[in-house]
C-alpha positions as CSV (number, residue, x, y, z in Angstrom):
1,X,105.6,94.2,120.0
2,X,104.9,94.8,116.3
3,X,102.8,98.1,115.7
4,X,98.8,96.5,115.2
5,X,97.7,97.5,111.5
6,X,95.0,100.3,110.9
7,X,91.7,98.6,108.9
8,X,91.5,99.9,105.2
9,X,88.8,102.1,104.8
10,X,86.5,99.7,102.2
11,X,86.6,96.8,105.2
12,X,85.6,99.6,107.9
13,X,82.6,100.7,104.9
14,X,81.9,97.2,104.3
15,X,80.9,96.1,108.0
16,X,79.7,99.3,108.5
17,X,76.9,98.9,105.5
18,X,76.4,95.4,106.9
19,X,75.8,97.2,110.3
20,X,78.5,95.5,112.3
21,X,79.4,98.4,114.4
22,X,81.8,98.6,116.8
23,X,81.5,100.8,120.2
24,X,84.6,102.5,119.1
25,X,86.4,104.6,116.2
26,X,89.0,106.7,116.7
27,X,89.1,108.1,113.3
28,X,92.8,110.1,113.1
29,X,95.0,111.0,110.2
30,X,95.8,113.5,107.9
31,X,93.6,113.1,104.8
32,X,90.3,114.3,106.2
33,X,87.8,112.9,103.4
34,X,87.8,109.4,104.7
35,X,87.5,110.0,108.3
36,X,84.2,112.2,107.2
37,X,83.2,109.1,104.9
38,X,83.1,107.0,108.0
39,X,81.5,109.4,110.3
40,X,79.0,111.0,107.8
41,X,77.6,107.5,106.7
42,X,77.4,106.6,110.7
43,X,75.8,109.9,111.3
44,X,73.3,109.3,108.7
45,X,72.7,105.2,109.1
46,X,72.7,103.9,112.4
47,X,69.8,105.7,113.2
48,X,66.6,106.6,111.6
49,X,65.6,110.1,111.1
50,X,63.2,109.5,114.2
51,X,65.6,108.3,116.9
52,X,68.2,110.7,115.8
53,X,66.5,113.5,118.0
54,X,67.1,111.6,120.8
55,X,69.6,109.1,120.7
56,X,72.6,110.9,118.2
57,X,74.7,113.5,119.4
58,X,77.7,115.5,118.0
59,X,80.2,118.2,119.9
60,X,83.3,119.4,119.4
61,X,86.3,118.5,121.1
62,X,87.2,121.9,122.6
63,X,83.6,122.4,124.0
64,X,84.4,119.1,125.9
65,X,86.6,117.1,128.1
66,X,87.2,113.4,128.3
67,X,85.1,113.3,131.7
68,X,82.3,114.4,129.7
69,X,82.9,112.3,126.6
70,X,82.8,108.8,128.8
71,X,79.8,110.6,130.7
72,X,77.6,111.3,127.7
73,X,79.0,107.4,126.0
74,X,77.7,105.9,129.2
75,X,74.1,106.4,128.4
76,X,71.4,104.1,127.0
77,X,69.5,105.0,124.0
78,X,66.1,106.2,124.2
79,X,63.5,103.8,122.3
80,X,66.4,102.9,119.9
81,X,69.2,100.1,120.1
82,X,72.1,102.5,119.8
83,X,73.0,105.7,120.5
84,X,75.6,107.5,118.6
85,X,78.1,110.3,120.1
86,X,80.4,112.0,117.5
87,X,83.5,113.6,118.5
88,X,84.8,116.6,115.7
89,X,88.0,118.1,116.0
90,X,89.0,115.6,118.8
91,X,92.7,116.7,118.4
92,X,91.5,119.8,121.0
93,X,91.0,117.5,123.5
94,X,93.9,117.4,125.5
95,X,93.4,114.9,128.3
96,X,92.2,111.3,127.6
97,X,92.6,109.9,131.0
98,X,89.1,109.4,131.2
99,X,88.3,108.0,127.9
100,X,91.2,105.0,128.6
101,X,88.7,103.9,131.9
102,X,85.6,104.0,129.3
103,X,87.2,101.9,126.7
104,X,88.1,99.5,129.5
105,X,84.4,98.6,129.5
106,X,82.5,100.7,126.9
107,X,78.7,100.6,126.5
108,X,77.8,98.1,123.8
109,X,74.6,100.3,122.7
110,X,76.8,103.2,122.3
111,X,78.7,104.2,119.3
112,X,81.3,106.2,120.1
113,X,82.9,108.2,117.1
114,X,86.2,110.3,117.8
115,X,87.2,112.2,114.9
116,X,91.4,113.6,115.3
117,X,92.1,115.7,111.8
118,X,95.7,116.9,110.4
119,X,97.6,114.5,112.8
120,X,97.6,111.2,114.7
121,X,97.3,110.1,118.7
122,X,100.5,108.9,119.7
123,X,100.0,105.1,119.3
124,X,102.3,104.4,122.3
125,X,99.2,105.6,124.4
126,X,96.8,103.9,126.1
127,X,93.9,105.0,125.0
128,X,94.9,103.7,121.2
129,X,95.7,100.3,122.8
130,X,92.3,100.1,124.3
131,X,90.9,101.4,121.7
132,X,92.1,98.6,119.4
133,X,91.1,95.8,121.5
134,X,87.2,96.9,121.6
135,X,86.8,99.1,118.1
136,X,88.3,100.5,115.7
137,X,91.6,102.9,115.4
138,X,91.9,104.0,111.4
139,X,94.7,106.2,110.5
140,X,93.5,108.0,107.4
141,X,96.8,108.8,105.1
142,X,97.3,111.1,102.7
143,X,97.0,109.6,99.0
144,X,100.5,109.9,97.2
145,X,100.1,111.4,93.6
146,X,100.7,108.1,91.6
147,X,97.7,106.6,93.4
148,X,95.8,109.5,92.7
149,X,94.0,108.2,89.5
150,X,93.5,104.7,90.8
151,X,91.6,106.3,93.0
152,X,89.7,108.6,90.5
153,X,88.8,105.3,88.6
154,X,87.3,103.8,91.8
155,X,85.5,107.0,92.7
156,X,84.0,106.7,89.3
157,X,83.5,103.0,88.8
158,X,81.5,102.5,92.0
159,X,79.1,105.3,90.3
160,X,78.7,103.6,86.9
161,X,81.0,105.6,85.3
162,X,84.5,105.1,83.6
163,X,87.5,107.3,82.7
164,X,90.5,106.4,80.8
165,X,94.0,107.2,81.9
166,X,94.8,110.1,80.1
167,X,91.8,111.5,81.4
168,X,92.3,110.6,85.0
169,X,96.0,111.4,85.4
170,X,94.8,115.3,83.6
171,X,92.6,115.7,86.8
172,X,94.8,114.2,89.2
173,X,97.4,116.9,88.0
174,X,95.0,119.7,88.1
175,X,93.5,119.4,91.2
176,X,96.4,117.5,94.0
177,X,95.8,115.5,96.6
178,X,92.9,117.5,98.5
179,X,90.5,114.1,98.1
180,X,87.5,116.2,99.0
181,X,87.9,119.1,96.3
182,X,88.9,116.2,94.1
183,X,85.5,114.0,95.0
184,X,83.4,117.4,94.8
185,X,84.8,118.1,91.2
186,X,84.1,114.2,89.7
187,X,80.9,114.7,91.1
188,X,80.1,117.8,88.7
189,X,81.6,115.6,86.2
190,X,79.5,112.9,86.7
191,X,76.3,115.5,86.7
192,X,77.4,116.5,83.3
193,X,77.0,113.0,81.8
194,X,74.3,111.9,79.8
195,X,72.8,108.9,81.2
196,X,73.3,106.9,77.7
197,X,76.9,107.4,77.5
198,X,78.8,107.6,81.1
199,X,82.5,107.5,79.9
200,X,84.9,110.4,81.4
201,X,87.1,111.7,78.0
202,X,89.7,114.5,77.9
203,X,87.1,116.3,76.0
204,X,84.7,116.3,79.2
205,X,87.8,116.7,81.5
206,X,88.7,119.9,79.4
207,X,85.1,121.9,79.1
208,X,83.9,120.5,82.9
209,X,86.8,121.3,84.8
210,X,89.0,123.8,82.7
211,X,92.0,122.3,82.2
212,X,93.2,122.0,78.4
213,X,93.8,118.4,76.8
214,X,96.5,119.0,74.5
215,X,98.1,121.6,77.3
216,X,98.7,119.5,80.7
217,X,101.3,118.0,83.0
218,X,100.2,114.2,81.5
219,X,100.8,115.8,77.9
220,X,104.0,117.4,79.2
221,X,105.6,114.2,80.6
222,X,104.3,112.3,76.8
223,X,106.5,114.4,74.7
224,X,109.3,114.1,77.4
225,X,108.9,110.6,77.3
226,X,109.1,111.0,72.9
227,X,111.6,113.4,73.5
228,X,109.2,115.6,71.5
229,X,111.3,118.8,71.8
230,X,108.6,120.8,69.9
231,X,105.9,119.7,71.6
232,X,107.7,120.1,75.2
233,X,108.2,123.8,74.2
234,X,104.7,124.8,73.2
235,X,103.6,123.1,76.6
236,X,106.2,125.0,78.7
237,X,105.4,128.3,76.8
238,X,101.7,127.7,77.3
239,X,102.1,127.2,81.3
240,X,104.3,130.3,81.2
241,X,101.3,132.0,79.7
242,X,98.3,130.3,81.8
243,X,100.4,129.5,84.9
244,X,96.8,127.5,86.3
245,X,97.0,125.5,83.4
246,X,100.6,124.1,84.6
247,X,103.6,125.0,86.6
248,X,107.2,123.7,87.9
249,X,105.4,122.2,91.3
250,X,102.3,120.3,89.5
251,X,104.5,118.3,86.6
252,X,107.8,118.5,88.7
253,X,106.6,115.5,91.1
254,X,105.1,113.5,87.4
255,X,108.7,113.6,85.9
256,X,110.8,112.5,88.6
257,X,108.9,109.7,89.3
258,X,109.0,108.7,85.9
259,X,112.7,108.9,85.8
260,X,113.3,107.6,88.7
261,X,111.3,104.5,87.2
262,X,113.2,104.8,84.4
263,X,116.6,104.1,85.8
264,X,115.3,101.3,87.6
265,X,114.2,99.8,84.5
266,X,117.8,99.1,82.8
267,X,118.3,97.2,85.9
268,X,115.0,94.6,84.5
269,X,116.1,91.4,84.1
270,X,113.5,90.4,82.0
271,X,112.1,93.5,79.2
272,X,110.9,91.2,76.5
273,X,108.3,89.9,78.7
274,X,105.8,93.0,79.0
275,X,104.1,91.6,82.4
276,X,107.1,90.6,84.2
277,X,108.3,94.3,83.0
278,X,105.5,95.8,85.0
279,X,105.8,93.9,88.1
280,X,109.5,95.0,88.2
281,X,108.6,98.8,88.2
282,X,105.7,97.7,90.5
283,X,102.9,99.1,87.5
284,X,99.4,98.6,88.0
285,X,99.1,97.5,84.6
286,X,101.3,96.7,81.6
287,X,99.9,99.1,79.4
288,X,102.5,102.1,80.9
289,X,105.7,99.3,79.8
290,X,105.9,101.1,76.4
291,X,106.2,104.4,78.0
292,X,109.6,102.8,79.7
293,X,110.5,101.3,76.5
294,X,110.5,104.6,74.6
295,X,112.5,106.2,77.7
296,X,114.9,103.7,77.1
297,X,115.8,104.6,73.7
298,X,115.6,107.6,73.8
299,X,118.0,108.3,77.1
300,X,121.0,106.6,78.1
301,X,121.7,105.2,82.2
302,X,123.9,108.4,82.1
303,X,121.1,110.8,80.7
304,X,118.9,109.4,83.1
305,X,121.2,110.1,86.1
306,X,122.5,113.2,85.0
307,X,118.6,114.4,85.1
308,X,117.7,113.1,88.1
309,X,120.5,115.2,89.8
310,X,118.8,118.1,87.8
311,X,115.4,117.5,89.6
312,X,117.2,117.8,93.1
313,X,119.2,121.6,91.6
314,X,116.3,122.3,90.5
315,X,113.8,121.6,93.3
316,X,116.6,123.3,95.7
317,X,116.5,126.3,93.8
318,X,112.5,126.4,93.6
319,X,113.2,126.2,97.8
320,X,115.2,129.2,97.4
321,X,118.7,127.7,98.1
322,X,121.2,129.4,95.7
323,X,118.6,131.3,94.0
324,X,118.7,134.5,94.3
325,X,116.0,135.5,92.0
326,X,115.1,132.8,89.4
327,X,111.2,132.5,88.5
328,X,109.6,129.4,88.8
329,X,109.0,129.9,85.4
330,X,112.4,129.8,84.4
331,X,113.1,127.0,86.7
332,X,111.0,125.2,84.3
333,X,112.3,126.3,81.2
334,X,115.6,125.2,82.6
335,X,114.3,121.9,83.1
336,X,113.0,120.8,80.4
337,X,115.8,122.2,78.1
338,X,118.5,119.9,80.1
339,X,116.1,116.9,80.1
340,X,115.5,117.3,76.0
341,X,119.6,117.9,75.0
């Protein structure tokens, strides 16, 4: 039987705001922001301020068992038309035998809301089965770091904001993949705008959050790109300087991707044709074509092979295999120097 697909996040929002609710989420995965998206806006929107005393109740999964779980979901609301139960740190909980006979036939007035962080139920059980047939099971992923700014637009967009690439790709770089840190910081950036002008430039980027606009991964992996063998150096110097600003495990990840893309382009059937281009690499947009262009001329298939293997000696040694004392810094230097000759 093919494995039943977890709902995207905006569809689960969308019904949500449209107060479809289900009697059941099992909220499990390990990015953490969305699961406490879903739960916060059901904590603070299925039930007014008045009925929450009464009907909305929240406990921690090792200060429960199942038994009590499906005891306190079996309820009726008080004076309201739902009650809501909200499981944290549901990954304690170490039977569900009891759940699986409450999602047989759960209570249509109760919301139940089971949140598992840093991990996932094993889908084979029962209780997911179940689970899928009367609610919701979404499995909330970590966000690679080439979706990153997409999401960093949408963040912004759906707060009547906008940010340009280079801008977007500087904070993705600076900050990782921890989607709350990286919500909490666009947030101050937002504060910091002035109402008449809500466009996100390096220039904000650089005196909101710190990180230098001329000095970043993004600018690194330009100059690579140009084969800008000045401009690679000053950047490399500067992270060996202000190791916050930049180091081998933030732009590492930015350049083999981009060479890894790049080998796959000289396999393009079709590089006149700028749109057919991006489709090929799988781009979001044509507008990061030229970038593969440029890489073209200015490496060979060979080049571009030979560096790849770099990335993996390089990465090793970072690991500590064959490296009996090498700096991270030097790592870096090493690099770059094989990429750029």
């Amino acid at each position: 039987m093919a494995e039943k697909k977890s709902p995207a996040f905006d569809a689960i929002m969308r019904d949500l705001k449209a107060r479809q609710f289900a009697p059941v989420y099992i909220l499990m995965g390990e990015e953490g922001y969305f699961i406490d998206q879903i739960a916060d806006y059901i904590a603070e929107n299925v039930l007014s301020p008045e009925e929450r005393d009464f009907n909305q109740t929240v406990v921690f999964g090792s200060d429960a068992n199942a038994a009590q779980l499906a005891d306190m979901a079996r309820r009726y609301p008080m004076m309201a038309e739902y009650q809501v139960v909200i499981v944290k740190e549901a990954q304690n909980i170490r039977s569900w035998e009891a759940l699986e006979k409450y999602f047989e036939k759960p209570v249509k007035s109760t919301i139940l809301v089971i949140c598992y962080k840093n991990g996932t139920i094993d889908r084979r059980k029962k209780v997911i089965s179940l689970a899928e047939k009367q609610g919701v099971v979404f499995e909330s992923k970590k966000k690679r770091d080439y979706e990153l700014p997409g999401f960093i637009n949408t963040y912004l967009k759906a707060r009547g904001a906008t940010i340009d690439n280079k801008s977007a790709q500087m904070m993705a770089d600076f900050i990782g993949s921890d989607l709350s840190r990286l919500s909490s910081e666009l947030d101050k950036l937002l504060l910091s705008l002035p109402e008449t002008d809500k466009r996100v430039t390096p220039e904000v980027v650089e005196e909101q959050i710190g990180v230098s606009k001329d000095f970043n991964p993004f600018e690194l992996r330009n100059a690579i790109v140009s084969r800008d063998v000045v401009k690679a150096n000053m950047i490399i110097k500067y992270f060996d300087k202000n190791p916050k600003a930049g180091s081998l495990f933030s732009f590492m990840p930015l350049l083999f991707n981009y060479f890894q893309n790049l080998m796959i382009a000289y396999y393009a059937p079709n590089r006149s044709n700028e749109n057919e281009f991006a489709r090929f690499l799988d781009l979001k947009s044509s507008w990061g074509v030229k970038d593969y262009m440029a890489g073209m001329r200015n490496y060979s298939g060979v080049k571009v092979m030979q560096i790849i293997s770099k990335f993996r000696e390089i990465d090793a040694k970072s690991k500590g295999l064959d490296n009996p004392n090498t700096s991270t810094g030097d790592l870096a230097k090493e690099l770059i120097f094989f990429i750029l000759h």
